[in-house]
PDB file of N, CA, C and O in Angstrom:
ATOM      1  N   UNK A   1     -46.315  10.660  57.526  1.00  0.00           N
ATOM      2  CA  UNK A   1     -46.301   9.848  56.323  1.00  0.00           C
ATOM      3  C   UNK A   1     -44.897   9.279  56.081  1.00  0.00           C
ATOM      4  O   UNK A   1     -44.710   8.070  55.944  1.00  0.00           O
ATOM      5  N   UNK A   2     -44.122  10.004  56.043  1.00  0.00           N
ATOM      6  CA  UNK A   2     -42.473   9.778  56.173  1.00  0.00           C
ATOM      7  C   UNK A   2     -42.055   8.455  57.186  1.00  0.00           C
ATOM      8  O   UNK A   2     -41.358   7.504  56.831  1.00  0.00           O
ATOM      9  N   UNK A   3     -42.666   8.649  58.539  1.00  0.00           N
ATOM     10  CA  UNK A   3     -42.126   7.636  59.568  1.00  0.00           C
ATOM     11  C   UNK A   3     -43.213   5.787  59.059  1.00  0.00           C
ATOM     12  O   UNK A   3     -42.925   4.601  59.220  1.00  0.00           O
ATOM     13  N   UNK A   4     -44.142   6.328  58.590  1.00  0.00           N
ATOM     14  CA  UNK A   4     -44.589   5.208  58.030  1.00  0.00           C
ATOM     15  C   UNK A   4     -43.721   4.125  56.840  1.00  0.00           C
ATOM     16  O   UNK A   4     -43.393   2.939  56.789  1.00  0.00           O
ATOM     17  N   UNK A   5     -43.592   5.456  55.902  1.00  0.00           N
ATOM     18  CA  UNK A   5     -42.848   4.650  54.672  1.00  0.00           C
ATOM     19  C   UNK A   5     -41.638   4.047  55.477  1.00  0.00           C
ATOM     20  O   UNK A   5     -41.353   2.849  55.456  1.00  0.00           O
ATOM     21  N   UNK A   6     -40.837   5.174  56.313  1.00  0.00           N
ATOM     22  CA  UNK A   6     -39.200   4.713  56.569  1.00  0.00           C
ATOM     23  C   UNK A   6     -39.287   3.261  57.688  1.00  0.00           C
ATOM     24  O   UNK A   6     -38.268   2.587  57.841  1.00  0.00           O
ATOM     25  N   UNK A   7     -40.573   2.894  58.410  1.00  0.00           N
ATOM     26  CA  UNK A   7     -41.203   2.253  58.975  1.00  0.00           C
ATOM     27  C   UNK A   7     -41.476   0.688  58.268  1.00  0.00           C
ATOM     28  O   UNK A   7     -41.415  -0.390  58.860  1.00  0.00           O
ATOM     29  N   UNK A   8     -41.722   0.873  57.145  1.00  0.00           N
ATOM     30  CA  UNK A   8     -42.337  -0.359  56.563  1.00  0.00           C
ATOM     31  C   UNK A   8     -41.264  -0.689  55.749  1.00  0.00           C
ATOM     32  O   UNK A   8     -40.987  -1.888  55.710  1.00  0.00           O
ATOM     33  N   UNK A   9     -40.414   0.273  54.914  1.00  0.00           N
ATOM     34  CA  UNK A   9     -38.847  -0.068  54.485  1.00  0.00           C
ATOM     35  C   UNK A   9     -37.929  -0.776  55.441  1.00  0.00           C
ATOM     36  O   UNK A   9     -37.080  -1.534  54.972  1.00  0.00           O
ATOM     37  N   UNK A  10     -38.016  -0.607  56.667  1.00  0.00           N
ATOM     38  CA  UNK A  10     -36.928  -1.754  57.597  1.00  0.00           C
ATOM     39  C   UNK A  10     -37.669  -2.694  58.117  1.00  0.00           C
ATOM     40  O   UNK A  10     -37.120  -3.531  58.833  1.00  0.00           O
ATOM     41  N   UNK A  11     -39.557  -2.780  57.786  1.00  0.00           N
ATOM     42  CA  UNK A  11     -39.571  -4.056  58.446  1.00  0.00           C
ATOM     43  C   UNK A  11     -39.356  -5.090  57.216  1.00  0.00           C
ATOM     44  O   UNK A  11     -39.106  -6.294  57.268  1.00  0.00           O
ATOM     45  N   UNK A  12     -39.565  -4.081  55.876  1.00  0.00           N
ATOM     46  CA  UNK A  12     -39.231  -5.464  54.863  1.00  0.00           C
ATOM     47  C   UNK A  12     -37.864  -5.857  54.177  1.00  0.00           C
ATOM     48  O   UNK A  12     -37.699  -6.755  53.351  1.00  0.00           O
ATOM     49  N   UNK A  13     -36.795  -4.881  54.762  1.00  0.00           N
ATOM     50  CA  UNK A  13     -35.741  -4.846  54.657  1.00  0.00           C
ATOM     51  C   UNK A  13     -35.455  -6.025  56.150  1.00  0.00           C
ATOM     52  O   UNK A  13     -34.764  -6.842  55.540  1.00  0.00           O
ATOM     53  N   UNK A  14     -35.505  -6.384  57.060  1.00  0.00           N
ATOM     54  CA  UNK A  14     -35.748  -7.622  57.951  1.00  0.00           C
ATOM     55  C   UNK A  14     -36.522  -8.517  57.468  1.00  0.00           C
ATOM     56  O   UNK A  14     -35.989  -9.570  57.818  1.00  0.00           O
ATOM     57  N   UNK A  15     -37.489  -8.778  56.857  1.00  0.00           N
ATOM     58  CA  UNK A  15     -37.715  -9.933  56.959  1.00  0.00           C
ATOM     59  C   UNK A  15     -36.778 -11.467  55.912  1.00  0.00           C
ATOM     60  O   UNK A  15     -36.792 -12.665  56.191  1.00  0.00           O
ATOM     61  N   UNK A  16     -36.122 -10.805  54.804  1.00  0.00           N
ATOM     62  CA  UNK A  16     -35.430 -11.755  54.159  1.00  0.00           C
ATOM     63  C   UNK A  16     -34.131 -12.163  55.176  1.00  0.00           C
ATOM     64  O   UNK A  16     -33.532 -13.238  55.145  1.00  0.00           O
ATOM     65  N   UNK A  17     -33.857 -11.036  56.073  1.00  0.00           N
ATOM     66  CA  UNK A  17     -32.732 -12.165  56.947  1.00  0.00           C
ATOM     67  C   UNK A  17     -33.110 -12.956  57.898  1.00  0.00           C
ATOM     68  O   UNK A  17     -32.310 -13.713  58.448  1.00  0.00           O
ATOM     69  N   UNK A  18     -34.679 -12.873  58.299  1.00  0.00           N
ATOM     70  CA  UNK A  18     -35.033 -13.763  59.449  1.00  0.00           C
ATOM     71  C   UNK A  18     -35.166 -15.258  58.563  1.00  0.00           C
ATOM     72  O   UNK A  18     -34.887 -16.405  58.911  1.00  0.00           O
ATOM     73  N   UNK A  19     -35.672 -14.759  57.371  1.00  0.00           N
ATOM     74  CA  UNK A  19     -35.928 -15.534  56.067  1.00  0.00           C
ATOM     75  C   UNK A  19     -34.609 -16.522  56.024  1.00  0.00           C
ATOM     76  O   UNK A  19     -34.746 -17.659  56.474  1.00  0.00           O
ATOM     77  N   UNK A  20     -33.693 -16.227  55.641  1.00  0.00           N
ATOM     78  CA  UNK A  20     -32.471 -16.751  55.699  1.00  0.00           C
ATOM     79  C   UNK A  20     -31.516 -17.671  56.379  1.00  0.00           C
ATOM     80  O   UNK A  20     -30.791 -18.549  55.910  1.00  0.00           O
ATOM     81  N   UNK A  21     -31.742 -17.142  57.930  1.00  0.00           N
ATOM     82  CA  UNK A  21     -31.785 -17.596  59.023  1.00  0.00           C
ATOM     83  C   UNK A  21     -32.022 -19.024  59.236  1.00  0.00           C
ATOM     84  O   UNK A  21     -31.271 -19.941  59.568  1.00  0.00           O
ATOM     85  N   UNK A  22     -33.452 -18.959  58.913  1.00  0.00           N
ATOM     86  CA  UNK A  22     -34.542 -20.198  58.918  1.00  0.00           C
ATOM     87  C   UNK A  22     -33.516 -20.935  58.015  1.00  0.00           C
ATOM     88  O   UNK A  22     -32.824 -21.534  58.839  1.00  0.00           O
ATOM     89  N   UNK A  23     -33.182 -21.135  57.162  1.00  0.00           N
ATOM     90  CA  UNK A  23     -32.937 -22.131  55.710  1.00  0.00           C
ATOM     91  C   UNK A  23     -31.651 -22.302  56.291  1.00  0.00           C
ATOM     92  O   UNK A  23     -31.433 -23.505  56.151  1.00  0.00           O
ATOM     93  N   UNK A  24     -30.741 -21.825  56.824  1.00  0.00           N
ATOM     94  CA  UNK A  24     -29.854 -22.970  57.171  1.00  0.00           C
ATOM     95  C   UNK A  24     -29.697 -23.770  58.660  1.00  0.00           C
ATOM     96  O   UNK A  24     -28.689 -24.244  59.184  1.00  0.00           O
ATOM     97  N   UNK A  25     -31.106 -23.727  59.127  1.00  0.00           N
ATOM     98  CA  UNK A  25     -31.057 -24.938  60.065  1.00  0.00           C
ATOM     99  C   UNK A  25     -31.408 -26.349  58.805  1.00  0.00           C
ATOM    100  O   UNK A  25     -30.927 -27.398  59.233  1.00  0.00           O
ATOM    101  N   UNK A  26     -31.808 -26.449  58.024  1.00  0.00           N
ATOM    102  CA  UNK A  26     -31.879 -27.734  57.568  1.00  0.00           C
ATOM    103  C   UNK A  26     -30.668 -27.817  56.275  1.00  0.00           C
ATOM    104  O   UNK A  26     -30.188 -28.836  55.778  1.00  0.00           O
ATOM    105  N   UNK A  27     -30.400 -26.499  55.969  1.00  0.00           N
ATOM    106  CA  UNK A  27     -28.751 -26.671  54.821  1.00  0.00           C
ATOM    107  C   UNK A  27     -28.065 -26.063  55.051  1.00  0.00           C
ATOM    108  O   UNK A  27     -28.238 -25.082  55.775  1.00  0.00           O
ATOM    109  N   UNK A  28     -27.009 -26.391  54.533  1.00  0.00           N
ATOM    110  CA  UNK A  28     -25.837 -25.571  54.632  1.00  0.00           C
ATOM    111  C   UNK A  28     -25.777 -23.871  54.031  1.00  0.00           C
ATOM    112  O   UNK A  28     -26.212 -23.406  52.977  1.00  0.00           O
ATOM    113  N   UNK A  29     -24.929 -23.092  55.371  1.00  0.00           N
ATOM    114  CA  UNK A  29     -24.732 -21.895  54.967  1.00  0.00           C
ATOM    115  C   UNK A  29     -22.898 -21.181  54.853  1.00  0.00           C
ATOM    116  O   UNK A  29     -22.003 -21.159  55.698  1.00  0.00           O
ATOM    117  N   UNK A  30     -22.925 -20.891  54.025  1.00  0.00           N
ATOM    118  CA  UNK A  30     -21.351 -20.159  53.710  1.00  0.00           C
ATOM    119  C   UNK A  30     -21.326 -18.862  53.714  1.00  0.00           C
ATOM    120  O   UNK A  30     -22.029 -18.173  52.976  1.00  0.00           O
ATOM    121  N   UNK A  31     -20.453 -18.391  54.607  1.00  0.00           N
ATOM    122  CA  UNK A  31     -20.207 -16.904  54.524  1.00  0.00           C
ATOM    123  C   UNK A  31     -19.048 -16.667  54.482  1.00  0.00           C
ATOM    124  O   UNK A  31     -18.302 -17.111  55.355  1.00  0.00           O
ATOM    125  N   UNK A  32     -18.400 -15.596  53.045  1.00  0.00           N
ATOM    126  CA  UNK A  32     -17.251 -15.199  53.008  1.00  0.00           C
ATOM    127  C   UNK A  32     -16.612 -14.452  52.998  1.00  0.00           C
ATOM    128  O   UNK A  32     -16.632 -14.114  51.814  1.00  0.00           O
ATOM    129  N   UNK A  33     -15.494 -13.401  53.823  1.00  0.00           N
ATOM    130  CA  UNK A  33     -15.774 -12.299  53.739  1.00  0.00           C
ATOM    131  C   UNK A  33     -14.382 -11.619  54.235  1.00  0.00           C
ATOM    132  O   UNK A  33     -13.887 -12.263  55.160  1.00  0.00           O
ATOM    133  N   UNK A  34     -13.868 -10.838  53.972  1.00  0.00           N
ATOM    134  CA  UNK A  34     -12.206 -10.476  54.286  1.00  0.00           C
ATOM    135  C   UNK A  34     -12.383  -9.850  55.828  1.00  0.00           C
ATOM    136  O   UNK A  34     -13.496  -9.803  56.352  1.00  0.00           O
ATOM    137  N   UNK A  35     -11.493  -9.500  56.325  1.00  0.00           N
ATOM    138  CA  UNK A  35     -10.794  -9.032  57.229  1.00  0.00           C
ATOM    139  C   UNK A  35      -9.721  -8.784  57.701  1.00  0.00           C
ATOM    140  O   UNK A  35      -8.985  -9.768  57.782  1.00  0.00           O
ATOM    141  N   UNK A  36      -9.286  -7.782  58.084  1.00  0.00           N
ATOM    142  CA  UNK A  36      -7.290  -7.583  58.318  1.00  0.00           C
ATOM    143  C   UNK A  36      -6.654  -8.227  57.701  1.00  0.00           C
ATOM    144  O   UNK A  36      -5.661  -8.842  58.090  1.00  0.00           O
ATOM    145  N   UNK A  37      -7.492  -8.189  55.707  1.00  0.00           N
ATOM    146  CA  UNK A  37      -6.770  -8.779  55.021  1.00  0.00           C
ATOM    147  C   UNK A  37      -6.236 -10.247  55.158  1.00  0.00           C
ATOM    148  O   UNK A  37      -5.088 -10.628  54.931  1.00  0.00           O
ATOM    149  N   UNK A  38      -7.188 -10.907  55.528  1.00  0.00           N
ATOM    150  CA  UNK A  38      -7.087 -12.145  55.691  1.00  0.00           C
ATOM    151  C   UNK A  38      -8.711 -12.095  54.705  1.00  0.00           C
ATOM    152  O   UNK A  38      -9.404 -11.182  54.257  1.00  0.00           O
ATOM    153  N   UNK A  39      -8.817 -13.968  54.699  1.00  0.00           N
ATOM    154  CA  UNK A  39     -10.059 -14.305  53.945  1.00  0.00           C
ATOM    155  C   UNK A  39     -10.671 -15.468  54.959  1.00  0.00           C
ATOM    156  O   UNK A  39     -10.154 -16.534  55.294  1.00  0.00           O
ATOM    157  N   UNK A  40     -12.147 -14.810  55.390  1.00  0.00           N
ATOM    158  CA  UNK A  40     -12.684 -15.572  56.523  1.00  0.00           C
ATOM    159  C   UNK A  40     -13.908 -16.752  55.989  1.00  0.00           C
ATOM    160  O   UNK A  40     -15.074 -16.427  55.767  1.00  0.00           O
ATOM    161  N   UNK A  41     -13.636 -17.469  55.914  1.00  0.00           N
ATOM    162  CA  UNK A  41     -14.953 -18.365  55.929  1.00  0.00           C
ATOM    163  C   UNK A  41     -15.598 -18.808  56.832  1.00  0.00           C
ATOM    164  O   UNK A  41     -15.124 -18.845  57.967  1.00  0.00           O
ATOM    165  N   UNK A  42     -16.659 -19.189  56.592  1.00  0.00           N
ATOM    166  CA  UNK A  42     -17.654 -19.476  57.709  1.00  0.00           C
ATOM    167  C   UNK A  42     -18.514 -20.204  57.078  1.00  0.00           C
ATOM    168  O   UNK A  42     -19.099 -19.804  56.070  1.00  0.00           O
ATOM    169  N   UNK A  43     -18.735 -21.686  57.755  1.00  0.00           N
ATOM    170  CA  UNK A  43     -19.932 -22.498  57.363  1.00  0.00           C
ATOM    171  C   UNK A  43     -20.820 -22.901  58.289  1.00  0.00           C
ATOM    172  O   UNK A  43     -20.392 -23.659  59.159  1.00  0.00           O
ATOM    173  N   UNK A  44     -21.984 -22.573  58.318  1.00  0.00           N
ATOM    174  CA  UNK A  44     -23.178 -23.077  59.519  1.00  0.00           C
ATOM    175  C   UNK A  44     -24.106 -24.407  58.696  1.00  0.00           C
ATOM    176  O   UNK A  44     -24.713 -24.278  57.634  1.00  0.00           O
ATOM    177  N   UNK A  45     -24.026 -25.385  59.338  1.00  0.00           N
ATOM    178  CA  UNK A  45     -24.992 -26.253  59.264  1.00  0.00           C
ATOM    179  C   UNK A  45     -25.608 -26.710  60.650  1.00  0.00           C
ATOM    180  O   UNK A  45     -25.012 -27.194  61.613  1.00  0.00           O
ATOM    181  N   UNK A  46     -26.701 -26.485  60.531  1.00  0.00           N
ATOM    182  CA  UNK A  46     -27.707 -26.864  61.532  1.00  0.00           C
ATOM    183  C   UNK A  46     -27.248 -25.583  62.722  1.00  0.00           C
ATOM    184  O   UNK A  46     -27.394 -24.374  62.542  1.00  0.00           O
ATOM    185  N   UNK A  47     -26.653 -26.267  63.974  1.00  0.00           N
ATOM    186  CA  UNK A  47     -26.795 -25.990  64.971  1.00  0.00           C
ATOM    187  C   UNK A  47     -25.317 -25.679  65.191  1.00  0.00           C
ATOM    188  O   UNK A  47     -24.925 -24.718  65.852  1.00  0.00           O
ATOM    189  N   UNK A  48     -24.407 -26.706  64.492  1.00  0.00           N
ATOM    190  CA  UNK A  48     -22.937 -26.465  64.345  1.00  0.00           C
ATOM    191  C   UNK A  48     -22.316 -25.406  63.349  1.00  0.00           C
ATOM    192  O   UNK A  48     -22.676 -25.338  62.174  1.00  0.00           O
ATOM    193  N   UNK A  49     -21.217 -24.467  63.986  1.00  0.00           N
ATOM    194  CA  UNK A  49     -20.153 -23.574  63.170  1.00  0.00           C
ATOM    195  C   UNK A  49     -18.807 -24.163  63.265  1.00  0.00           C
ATOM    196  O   UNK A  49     -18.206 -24.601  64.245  1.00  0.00           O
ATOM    197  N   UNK A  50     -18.457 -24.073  61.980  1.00  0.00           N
ATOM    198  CA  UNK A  50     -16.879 -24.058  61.602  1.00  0.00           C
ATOM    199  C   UNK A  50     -16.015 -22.966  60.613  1.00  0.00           C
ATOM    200  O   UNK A  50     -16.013 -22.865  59.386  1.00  0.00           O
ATOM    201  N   UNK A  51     -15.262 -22.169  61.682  1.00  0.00           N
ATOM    202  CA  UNK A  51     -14.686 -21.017  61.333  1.00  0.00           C
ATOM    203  C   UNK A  51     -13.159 -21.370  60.859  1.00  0.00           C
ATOM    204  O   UNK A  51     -12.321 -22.086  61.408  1.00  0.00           O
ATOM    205  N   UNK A  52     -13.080 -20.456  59.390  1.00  0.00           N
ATOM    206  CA  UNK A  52     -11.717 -21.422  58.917  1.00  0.00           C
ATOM    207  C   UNK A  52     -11.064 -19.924  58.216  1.00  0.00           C
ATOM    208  O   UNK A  52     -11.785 -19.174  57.558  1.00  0.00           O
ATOM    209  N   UNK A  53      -9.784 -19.676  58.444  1.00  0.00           N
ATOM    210  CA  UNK A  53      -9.327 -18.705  58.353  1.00  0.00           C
ATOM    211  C   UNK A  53      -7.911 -18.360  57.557  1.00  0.00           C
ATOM    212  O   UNK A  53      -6.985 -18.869  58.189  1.00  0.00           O
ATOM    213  N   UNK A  54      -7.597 -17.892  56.766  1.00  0.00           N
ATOM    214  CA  UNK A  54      -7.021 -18.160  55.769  1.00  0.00           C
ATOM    215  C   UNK A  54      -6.045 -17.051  55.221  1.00  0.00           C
ATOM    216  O   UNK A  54      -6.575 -16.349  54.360  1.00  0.00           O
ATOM    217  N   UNK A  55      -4.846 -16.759  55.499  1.00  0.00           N
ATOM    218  CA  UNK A  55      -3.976 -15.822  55.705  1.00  0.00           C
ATOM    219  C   UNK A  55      -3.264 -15.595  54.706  1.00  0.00           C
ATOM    220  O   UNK A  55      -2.687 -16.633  54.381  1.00  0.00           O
ATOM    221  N   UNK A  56      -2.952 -14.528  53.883  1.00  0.00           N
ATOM    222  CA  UNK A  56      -1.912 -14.513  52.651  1.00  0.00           C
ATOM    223  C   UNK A  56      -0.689 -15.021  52.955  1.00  0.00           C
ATOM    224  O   UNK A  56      -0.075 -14.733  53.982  1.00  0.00           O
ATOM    225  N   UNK A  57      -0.189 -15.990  51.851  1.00  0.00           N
ATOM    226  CA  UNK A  57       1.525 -15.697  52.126  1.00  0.00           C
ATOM    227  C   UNK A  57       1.972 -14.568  51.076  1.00  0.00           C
ATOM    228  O   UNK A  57       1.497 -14.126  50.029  1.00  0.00           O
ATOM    229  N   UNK A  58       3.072 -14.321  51.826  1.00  0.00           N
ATOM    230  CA  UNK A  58       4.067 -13.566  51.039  1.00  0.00           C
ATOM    231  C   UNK A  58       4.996 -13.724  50.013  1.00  0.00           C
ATOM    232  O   UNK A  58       5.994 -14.444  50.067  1.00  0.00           O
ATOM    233  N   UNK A  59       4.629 -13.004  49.038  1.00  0.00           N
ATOM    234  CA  UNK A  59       4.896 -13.189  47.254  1.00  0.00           C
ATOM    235  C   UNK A  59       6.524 -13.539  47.507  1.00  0.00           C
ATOM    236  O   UNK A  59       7.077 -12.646  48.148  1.00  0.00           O
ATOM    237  N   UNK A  60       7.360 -14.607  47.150  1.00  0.00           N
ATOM    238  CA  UNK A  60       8.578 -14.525  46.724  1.00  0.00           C
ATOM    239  C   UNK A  60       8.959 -13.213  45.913  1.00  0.00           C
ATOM    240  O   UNK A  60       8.165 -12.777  45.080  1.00  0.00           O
ATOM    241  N   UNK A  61      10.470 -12.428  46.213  1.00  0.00           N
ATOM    242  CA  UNK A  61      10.435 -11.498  45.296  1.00  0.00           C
ATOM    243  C   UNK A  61      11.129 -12.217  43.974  1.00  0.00           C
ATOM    244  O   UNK A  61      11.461 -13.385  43.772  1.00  0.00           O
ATOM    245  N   UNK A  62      11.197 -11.159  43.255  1.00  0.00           N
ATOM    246  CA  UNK A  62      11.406 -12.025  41.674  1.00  0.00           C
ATOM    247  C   UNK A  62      12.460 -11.443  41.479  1.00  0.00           C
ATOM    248  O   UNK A  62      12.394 -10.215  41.522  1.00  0.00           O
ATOM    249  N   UNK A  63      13.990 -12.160  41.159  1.00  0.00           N
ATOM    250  CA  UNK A  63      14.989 -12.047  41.045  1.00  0.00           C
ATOM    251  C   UNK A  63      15.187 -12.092  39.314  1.00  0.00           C
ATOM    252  O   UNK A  63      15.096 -13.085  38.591  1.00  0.00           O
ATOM    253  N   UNK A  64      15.457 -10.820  38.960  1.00  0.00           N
ATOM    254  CA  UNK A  64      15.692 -10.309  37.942  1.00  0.00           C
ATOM    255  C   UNK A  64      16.962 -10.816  37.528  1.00  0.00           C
ATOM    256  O   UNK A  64      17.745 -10.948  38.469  1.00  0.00           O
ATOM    257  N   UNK A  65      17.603 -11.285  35.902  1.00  0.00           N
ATOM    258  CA  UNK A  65      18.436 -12.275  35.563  1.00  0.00           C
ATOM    259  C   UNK A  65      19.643 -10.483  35.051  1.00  0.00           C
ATOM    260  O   UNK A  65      19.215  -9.463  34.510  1.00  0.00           O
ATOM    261  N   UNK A  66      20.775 -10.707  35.403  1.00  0.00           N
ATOM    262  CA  UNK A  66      21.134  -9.535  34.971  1.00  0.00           C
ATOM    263  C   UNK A  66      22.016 -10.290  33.555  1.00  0.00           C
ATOM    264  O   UNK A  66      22.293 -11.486  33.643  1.00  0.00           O
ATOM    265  N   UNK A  67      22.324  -9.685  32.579  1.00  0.00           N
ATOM    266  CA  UNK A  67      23.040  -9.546  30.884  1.00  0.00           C
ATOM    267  C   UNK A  67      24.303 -10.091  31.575  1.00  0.00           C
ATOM    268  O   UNK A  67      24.388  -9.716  32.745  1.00  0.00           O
ATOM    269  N   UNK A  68      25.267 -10.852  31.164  1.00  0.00           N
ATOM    270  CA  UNK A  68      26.421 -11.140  31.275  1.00  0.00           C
ATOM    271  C   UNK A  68      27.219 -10.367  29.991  1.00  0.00           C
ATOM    272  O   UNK A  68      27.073 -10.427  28.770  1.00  0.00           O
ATOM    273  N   UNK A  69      28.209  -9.553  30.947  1.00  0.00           N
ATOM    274  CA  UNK A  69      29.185  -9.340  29.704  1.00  0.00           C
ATOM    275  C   UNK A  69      29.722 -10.126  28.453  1.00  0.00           C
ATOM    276  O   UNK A  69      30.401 -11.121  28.708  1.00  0.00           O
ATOM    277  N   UNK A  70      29.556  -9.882  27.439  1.00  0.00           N
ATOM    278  CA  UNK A  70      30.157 -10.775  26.107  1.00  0.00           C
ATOM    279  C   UNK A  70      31.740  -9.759  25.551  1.00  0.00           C
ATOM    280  O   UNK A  70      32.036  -8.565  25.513  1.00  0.00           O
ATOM    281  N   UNK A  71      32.259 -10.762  25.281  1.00  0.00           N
ATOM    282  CA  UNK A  71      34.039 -10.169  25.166  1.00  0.00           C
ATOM    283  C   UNK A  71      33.712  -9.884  23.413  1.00  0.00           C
ATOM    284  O   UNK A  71      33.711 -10.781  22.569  1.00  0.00           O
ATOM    285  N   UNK A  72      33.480  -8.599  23.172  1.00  0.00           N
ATOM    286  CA  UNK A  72      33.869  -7.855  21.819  1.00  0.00           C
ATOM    287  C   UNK A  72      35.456  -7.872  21.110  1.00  0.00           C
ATOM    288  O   UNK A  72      36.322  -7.256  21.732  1.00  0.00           O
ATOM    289  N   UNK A  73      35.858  -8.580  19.795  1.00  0.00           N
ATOM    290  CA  UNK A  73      37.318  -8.623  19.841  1.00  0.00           C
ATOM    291  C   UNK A  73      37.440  -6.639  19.402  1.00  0.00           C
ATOM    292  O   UNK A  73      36.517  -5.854  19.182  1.00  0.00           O
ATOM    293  N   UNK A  74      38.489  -6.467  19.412  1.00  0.00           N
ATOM    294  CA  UNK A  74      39.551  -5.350  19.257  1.00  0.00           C
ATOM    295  C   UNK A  74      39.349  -4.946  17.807  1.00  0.00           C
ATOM    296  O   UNK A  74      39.750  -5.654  16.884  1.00  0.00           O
ATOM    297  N   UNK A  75      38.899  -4.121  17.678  1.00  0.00           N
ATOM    298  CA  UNK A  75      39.052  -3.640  16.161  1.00  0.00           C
ATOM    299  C   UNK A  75      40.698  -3.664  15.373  1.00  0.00           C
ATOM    300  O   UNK A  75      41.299  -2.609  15.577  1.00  0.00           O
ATOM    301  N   UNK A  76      41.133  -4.233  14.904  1.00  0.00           N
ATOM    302  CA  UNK A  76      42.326  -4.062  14.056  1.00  0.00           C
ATOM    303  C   UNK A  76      42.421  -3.500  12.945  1.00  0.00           C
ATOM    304  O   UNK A  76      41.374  -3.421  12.303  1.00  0.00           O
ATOM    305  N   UNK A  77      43.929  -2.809  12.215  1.00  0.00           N
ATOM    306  CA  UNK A  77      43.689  -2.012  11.379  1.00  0.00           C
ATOM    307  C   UNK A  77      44.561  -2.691  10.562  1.00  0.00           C
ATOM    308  O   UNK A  77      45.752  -2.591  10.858  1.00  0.00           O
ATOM    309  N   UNK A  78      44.207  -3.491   9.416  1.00  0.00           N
ATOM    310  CA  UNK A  78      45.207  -4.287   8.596  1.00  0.00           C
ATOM    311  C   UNK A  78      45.560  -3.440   7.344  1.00  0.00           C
ATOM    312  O   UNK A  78      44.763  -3.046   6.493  1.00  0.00           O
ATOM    313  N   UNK A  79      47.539  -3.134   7.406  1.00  0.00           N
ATOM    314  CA  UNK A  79      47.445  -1.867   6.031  1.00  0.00           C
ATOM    315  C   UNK A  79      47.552  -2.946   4.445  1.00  0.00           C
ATOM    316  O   UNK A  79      47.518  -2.416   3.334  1.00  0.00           O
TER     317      UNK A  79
END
């Protein structure tokens, strides 16, 4: 009973990707999806792929402004 159910769970767990499949021979399909931290796209139309690949740059670091000394006068003691 078990190999039946677990049986009929992956054939209908397959059929929406054969499903899928089908629909982008006549439209467009996008797939997007990371890797080694990169960001991969992928577009299939029809019969043709175009793989486009897209790499982080690296954050400028942020240069912190430091206080400039200000000249305090001298306390004086007027008698």
């Amino acid at each position: 009973m078990m190999k039946i159910i677990l049986s009929l769970a992956l054939i209908c767990v397959g059929i929406p990707q054969a499903g899928a499949a089908d629909q982008c021979q006549e439209t467009a399909c996008v797939n997007v999806y990371t890797s080694n931290n990169e960001i991969i796209i992928e577009a299939h139309k029809g019969s043709s792929t175009a793989k486009k690949t897209i790499t982080q740059v690296p954050k400028k670091p942020v240069v912190k402004a430091t206080p400039k000394p200000t000249a305090t006068p001298k306390p004086t003691v007027v008698p």
